[in-house]
C-alpha positions in Angstrom: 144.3 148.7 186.6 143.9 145.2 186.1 140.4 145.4 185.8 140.5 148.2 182.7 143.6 145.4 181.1 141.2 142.9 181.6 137.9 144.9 179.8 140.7 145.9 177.4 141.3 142.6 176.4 137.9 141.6 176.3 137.2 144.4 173.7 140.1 143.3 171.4 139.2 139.9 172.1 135.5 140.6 170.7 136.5 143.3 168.0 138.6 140.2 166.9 135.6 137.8 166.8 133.5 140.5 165.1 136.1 140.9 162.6 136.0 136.9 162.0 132.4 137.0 161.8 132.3 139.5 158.9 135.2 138.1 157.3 133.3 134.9 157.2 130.1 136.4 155.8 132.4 137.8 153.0 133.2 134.5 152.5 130.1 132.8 152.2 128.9 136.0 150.4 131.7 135.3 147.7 131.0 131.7 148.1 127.1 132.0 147.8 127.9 134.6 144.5 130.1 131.9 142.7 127.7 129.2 143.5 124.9 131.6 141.9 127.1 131.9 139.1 127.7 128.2 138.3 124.1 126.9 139.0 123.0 129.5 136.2 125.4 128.1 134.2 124.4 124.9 134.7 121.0 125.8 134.1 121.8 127.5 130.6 123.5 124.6 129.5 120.5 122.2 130.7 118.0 125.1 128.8 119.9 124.7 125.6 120.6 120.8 125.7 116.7 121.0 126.4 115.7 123.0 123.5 118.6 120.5 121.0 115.9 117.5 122.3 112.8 119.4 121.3 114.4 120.2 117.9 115.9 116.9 117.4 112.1 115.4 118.8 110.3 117.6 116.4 112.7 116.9 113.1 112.0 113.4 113.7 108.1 113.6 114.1 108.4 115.5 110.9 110.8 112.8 109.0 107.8 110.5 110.2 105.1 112.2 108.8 106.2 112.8 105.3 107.8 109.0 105.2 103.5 108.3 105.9 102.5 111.0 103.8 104.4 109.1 101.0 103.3 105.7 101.9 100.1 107.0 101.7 99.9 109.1 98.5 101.4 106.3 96.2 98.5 104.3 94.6 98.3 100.9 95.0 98.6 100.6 91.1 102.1 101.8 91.2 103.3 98.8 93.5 101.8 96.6 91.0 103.8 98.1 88.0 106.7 97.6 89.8 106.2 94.5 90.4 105.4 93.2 87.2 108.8 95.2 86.0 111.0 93.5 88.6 109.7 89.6 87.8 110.6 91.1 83.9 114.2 91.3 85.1 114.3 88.0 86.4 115.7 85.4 84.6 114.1 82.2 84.7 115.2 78.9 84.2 115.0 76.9 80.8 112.2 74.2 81.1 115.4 71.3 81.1 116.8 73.1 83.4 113.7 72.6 86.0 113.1 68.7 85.2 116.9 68.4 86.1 116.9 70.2 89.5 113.3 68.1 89.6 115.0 65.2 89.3 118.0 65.5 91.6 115.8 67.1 94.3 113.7 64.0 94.5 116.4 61.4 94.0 118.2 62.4 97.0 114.8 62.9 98.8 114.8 58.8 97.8 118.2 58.3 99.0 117.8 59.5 102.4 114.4 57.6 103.1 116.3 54.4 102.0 119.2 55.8 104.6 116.9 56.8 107.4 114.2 53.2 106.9 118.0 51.0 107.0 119.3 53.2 110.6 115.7 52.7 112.1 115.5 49.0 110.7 118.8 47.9 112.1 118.4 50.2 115.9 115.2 47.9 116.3 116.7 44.9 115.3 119.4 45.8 117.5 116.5 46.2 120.5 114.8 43.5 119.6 117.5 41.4 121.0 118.5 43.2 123.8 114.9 42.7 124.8 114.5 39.1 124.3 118.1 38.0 125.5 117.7 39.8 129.3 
């Protein structure tokens, strides 16, 4: 009798692990099926974020080519008329106007060369005797 307890127990003992066993292939079943699930996600979202950078890549190679194909198609006389129109809206000074700007501009030129030769003149005085008293 002891024997047949004992081989009873056994096969409840491994009917139990069997059941564990499939329970846990269930489980990784499920598991393995919602990983499945997300990774395609993720792979959707990474196709369409993909595609946005080809669109995006390909709107700007196109922005690029008509901003040459304009650079290119304007003739060069058409820079020149505009030119010409833009110094026409300047307003230039009088003639008095530029010998008195002239004027100042070289006066205080004058004043700080007459600055500038005193500050040198009196550092190498100042040198001079340092040099000859030591």
């Amino acid at each position: 009798m002891a024997k047949s307890n004992k081989n009873k127990k056994k096969k409840a003992n491994v009917q139990k692990v069997n059941n564990e066993v499939v329970n846990n292939e269930v489980n990784n079943d499920e598991l393995a099926n919602e990983n499945q699930v997300e990774t395609a996600e993720e792979v959707k979202v990474e196709e369409k974020s993909a595609k946005e950078k080809t669109k995006l890549e390909e709107k700007k190679t196109q922005a690029k080519q008509k901003t040459k194909k304009a650079k290119k198609s304007e003739p060069r006389g058409n820079k020149v008329k505009e030119t010409v129109s833009e110094l026409k809206k300047v307003t230039w000074p009088t003639f008095p106007k530029v010998v008195r700007n002239t004027l100042l501009v070289l006066s205080i030129v004058l004043i700080f060369t007459v600055v500038l030769f005193g500050i040198d003149y009196g550092l190498s005085w100042i040198y001079k005797l340092l040099t000859n008293t030591l």
